[in-house]
TIPA-568542 format. One line per 8 residues: number of its first residue (from 1); their letters; for each residue x, y negated, z negated of N, C-alpha, C. Coordinates in nm, 3 decimals, padded with zeros to 5 digits, always signed. Example, Ala and Ser with C-alpha at 12.3 -4.5 7.8 and 13.67 -1.06 7.14 Angstrom:
1> as> +01.319/+00.569/-00.780/+01.230/+00.450/-00.780/+01.320/+00.330/-00.780 | +01.285/+00.225/-00.708/+01.367/+00.106/-00.714/+01.290/-00.003/-00.787 $
END
This chain:
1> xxxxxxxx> +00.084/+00.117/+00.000/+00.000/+00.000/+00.000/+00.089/-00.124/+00.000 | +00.080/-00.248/+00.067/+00.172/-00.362/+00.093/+00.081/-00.441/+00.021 | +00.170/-00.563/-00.071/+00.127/-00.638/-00.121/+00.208/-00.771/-00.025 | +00.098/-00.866/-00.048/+00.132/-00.993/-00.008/+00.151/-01.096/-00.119 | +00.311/-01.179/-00.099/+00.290/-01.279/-00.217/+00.216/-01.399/-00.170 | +00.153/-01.425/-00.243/+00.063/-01.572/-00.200/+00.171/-01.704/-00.329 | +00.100/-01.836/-00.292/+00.128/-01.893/-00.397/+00.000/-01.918/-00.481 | +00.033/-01.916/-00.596/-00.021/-01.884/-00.722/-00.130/-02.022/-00.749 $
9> xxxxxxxx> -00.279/-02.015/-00.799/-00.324/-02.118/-00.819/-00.264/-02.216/-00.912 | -00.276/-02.324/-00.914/-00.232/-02.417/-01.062/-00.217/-02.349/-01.201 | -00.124/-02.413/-01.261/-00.150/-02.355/-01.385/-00.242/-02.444/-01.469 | -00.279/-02.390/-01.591/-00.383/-02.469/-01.647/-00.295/-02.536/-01.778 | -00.369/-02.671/-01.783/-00.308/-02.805/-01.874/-00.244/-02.718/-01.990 | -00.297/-02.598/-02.070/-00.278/-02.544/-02.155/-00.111/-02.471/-02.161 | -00.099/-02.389/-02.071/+00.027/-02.307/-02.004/+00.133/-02.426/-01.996 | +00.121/-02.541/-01.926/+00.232/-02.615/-01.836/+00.268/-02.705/-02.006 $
17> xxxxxxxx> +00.174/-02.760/-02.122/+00.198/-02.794/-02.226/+00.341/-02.677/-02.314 | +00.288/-02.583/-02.307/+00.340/-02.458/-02.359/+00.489/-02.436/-02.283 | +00.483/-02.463/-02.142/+00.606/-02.428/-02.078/+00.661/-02.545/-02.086 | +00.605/-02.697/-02.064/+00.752/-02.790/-02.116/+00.758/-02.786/-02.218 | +00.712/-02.740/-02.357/+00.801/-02.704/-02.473/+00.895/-02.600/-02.476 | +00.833/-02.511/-02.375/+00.954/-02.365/-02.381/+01.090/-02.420/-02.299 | +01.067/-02.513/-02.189/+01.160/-02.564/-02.080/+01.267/-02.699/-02.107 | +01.187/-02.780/-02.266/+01.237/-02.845/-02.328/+01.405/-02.809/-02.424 $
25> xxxxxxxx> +01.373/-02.666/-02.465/+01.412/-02.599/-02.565/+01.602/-02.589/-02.491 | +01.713/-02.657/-02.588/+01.819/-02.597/-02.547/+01.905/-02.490/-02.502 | +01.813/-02.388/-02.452/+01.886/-02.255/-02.432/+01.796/-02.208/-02.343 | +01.856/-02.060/-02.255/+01.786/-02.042/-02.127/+01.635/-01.942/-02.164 | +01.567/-02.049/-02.076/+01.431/-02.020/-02.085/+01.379/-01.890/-01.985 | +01.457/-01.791/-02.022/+01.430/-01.713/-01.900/+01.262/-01.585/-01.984 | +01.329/-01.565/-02.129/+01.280/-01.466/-02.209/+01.121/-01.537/-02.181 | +01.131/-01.668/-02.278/+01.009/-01.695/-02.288/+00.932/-01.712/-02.205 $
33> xxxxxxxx> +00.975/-01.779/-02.083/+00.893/-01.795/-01.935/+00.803/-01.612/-01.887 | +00.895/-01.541/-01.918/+00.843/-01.438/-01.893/+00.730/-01.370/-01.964 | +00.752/-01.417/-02.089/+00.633/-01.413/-02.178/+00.500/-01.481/-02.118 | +00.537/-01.521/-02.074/+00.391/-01.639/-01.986/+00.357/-01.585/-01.913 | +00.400/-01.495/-01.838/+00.362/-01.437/-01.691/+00.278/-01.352/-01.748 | +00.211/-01.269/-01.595/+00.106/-01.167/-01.617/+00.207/-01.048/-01.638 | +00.339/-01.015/-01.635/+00.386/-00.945/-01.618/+00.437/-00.835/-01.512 | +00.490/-00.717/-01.569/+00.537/-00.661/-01.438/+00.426/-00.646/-01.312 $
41> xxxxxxxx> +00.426/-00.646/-01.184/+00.313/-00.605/-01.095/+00.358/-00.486/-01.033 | +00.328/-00.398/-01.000/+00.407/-00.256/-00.924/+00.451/-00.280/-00.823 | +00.466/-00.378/-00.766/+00.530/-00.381/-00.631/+00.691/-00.436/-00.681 | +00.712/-00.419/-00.837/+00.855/-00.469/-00.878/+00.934/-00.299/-00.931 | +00.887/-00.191/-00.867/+00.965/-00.120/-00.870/+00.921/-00.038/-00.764 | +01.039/+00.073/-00.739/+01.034/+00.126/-00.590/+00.934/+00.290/-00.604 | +00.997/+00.309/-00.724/+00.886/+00.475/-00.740/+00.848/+00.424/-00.873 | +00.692/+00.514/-00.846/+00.618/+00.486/-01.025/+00.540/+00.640/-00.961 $
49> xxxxxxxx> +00.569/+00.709/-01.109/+00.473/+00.844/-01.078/+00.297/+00.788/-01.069 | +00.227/+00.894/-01.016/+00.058/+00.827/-00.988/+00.013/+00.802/-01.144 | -00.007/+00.854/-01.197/-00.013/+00.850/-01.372/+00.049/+00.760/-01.435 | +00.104/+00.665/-01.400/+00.185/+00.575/-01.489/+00.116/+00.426/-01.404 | +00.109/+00.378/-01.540/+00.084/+00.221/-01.498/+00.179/+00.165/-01.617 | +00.237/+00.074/-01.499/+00.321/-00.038/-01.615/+00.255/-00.176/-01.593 | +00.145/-00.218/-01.480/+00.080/-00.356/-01.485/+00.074/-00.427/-01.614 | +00.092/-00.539/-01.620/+00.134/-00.623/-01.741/+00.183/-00.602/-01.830 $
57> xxxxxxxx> +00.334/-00.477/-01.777/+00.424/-00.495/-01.885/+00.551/-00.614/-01.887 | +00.586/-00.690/-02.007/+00.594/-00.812/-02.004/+00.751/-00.801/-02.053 | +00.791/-00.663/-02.101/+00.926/-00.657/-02.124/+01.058/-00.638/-02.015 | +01.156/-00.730/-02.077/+01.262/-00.734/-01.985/+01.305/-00.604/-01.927 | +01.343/-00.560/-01.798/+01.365/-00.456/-01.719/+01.514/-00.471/-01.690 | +01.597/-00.545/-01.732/+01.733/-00.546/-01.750/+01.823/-00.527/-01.626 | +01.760/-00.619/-01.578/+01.824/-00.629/-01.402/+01.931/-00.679/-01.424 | +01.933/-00.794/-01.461/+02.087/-00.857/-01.493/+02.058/-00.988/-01.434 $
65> xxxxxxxx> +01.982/-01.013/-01.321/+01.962/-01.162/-01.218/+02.004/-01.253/-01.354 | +01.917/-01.292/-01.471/+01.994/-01.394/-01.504/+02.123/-01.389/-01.546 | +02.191/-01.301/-01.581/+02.305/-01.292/-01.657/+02.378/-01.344/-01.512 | +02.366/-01.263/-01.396/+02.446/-01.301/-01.281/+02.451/-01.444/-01.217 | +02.293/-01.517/-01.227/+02.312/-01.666/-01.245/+02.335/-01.760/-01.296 | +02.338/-01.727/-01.419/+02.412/-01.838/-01.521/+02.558/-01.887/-01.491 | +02.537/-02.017/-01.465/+02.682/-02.089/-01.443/+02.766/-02.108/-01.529 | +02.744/-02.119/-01.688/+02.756/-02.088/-01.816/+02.842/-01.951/-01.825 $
73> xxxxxxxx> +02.802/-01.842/-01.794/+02.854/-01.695/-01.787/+02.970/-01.705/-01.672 | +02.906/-01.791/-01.545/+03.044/-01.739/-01.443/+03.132/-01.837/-01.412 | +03.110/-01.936/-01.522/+03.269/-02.045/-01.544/+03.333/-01.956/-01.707 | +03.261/-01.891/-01.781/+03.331/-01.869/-01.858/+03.316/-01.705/-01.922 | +03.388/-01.627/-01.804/+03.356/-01.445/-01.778/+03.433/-01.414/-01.953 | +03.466/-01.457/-01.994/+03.546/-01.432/-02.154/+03.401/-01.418/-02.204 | +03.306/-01.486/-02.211/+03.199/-01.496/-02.300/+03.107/-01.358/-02.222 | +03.098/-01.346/-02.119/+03.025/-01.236/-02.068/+03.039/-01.119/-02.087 $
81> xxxxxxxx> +03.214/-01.097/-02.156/+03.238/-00.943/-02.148/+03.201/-00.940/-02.316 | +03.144/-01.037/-02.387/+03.152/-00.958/-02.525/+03.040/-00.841/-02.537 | +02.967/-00.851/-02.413/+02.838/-00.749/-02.430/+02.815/-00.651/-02.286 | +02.805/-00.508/-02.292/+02.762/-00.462/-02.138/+02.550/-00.475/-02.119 | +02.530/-00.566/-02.225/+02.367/-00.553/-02.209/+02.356/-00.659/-02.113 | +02.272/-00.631/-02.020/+02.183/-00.755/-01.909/+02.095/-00.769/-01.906 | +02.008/-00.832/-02.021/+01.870/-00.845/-02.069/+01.914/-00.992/-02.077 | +01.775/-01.046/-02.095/+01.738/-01.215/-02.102/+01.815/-01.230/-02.216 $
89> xxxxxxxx> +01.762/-01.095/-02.272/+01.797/-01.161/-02.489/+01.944/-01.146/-02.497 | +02.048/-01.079/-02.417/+02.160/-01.081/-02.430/+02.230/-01.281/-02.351 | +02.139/-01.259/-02.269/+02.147/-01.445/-02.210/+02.149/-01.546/-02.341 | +02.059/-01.497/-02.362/+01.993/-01.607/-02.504/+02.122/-01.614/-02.601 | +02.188/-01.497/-02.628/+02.286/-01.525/-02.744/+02.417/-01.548/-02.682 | +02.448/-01.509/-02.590/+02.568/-01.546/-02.506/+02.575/-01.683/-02.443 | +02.464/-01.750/-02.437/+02.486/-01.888/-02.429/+02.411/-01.927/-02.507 | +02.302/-01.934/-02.548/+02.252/-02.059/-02.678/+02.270/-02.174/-02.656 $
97> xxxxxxxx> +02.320/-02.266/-02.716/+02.274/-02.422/-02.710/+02.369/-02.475/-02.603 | +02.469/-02.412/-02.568/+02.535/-02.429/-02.413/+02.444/-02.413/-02.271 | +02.337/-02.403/-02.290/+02.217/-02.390/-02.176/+02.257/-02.520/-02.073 | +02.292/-02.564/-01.972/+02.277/-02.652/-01.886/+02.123/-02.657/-01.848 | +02.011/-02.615/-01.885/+01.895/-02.596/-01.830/+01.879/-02.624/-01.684 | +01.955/-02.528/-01.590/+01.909/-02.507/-01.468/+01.845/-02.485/-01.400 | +01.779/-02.375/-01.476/+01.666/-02.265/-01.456/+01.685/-02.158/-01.363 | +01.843/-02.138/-01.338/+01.841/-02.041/-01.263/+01.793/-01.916/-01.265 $
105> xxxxxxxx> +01.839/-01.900/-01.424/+01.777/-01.768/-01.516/+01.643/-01.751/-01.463 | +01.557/-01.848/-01.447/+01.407/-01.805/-01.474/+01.369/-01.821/-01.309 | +01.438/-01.897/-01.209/+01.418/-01.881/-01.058/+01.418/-01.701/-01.041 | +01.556/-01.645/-01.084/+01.588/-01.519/-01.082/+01.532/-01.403/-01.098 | +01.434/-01.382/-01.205/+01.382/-01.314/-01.284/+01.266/-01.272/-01.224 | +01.238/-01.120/-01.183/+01.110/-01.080/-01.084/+01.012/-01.062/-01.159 | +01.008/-01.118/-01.259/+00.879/-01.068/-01.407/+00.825/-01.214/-01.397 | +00.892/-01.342/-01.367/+00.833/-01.441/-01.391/+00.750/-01.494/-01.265 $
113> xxxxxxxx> +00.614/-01.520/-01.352/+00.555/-01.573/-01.216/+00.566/-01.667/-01.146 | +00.476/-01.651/-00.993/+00.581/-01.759/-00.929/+00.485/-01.882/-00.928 | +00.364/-01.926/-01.010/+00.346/-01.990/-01.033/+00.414/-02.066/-01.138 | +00.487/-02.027/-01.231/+00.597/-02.075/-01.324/+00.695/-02.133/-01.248 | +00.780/-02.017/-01.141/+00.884/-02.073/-01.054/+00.852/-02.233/-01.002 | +00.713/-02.230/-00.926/+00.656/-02.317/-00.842/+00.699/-02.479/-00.910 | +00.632/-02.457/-01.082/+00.592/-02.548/-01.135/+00.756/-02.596/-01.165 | +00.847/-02.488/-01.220/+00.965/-02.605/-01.242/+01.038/-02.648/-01.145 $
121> xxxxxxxx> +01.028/-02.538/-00.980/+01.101/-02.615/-00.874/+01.033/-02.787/-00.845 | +00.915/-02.798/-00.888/+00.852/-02.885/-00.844/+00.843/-02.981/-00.928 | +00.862/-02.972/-01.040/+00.819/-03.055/-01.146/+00.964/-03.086/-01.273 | +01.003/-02.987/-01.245/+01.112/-03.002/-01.378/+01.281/-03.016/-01.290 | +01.307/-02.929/-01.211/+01.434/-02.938/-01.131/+01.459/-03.131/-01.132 | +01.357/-03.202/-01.044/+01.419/-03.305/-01.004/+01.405/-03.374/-01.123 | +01.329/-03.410/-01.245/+01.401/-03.471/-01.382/+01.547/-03.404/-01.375 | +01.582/-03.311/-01.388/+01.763/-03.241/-01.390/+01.820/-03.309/-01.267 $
129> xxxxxxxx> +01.813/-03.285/-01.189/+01.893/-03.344/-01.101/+01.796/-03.441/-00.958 | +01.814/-03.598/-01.061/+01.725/-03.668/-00.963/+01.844/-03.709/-00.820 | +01.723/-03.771/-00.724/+01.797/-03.796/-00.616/+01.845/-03.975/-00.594 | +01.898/-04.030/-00.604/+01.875/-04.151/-00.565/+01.788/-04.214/-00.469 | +01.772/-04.324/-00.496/+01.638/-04.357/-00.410/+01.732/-04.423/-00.241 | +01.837/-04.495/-00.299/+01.901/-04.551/-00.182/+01.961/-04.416/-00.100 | +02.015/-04.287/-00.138/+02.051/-04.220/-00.076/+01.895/-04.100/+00.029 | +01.759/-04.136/-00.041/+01.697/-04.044/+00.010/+01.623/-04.186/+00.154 $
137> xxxxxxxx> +01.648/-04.294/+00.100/+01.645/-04.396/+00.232/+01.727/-04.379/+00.358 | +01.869/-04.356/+00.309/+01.994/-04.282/+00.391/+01.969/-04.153/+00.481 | +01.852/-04.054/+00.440/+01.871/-03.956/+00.467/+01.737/-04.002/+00.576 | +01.617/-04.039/+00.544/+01.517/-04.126/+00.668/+01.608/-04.151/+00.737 | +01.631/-04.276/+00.743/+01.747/-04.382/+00.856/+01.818/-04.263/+00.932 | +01.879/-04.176/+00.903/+01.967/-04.099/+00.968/+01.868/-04.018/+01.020 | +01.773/-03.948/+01.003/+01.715/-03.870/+01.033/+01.583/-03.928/+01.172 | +01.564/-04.038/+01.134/+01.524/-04.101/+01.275/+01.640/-04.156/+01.355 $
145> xxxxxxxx> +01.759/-04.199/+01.319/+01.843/-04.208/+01.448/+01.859/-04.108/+01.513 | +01.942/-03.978/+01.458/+01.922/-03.793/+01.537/+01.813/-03.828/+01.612 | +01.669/-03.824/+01.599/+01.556/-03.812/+01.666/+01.592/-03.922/+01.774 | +01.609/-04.045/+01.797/+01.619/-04.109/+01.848/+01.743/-04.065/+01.963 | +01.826/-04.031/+01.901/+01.933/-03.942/+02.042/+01.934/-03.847/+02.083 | +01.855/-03.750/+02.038/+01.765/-03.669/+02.073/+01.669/-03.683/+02.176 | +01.537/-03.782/+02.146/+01.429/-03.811/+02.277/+01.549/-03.861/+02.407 | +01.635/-03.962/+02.386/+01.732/-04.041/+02.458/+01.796/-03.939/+02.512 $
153> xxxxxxxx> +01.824/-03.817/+02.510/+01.883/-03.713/+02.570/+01.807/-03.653/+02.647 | +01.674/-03.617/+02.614/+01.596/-03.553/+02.630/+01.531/-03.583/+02.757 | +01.524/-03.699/+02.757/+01.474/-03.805/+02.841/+01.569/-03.828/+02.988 | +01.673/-03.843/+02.964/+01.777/-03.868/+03.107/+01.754/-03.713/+03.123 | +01.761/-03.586/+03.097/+01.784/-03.466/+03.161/+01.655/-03.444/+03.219 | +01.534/-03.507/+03.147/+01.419/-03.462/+03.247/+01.395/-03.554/+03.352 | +01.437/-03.688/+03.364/+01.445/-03.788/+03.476/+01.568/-03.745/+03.567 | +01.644/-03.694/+03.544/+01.724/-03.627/+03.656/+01.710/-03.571/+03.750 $
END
């Protein structure tokens, strides 16, 4: 059976309150975000016997994605080898209040929903890393000149 990912309706005022306190919090928000989700869906593992349902199980499956994205862990591999666990909760104590809050951890993580993903690519990323306003003017201006030598190209080869 094929599942299709869609994007996820809104979240409700209640959840997104709850997640900028969890997203507020100095350390990686990967555990708790996942707590929010509906949990596992079966299309996040490859065999499940017919008798087994794991649908909304909400515990870490110990992939490792965040441990492997943390920039925290792979500027400083000394701190990574004190543990062979790759669970969120091994994230959590291996960095702690050293969190850059990136969110890579929680981009990563196939348990978190992607209405969660949605909301911090969209909403929380650019508070972290805003853009300047004069440089996203820079990027217009340039982006209609290209177009402009572009049609201008476009134009002498079909009048030819």
């Amino acid at each position: 059976m094929a599942y299709i990912t869609v994007k996820e309706e809104n979240l409700s005022p209640q959840t997104i309150q709850v997640l900028n306190t969890v997203l507020d919090i100095k350390e990686p928000p990967v555990a708790r975000c996942r707590l929010l989700s509906k949990g596992i869906e079966p299309y996040h593992r490859l065999y499940l016997p017919e008798k087994v349902l794991v649908d909304g199980d909400r515990a870490c499956i110990a992939c490792g994605n965040c441990i492997d994205s943390c920039p925290v862990l792979r500027r400083e591999p000394d701190r990574r080898a004190r543990t062979v666990q790759r669970t969120s909760f091994a994230l959590e104590v291996l960095v702690a209040e050293d969190c850059e809050q990136c969110y890579a951890c929680v981009m990563s993580c196939p348990q978190v929903d992607t209405g969660i993903k949605d909301y911090v690519v969209e909403d929380r990323v650019v508070e972290v890393i805003p853009q300047k306003k004069g440089l996203k003017w820079l990027d217009n201006y340039f982006m209609v000149f290209v177009a402009l030598i572009i049609g201008i190209v476009i134009g002498v080869f079909i009048t030819w």
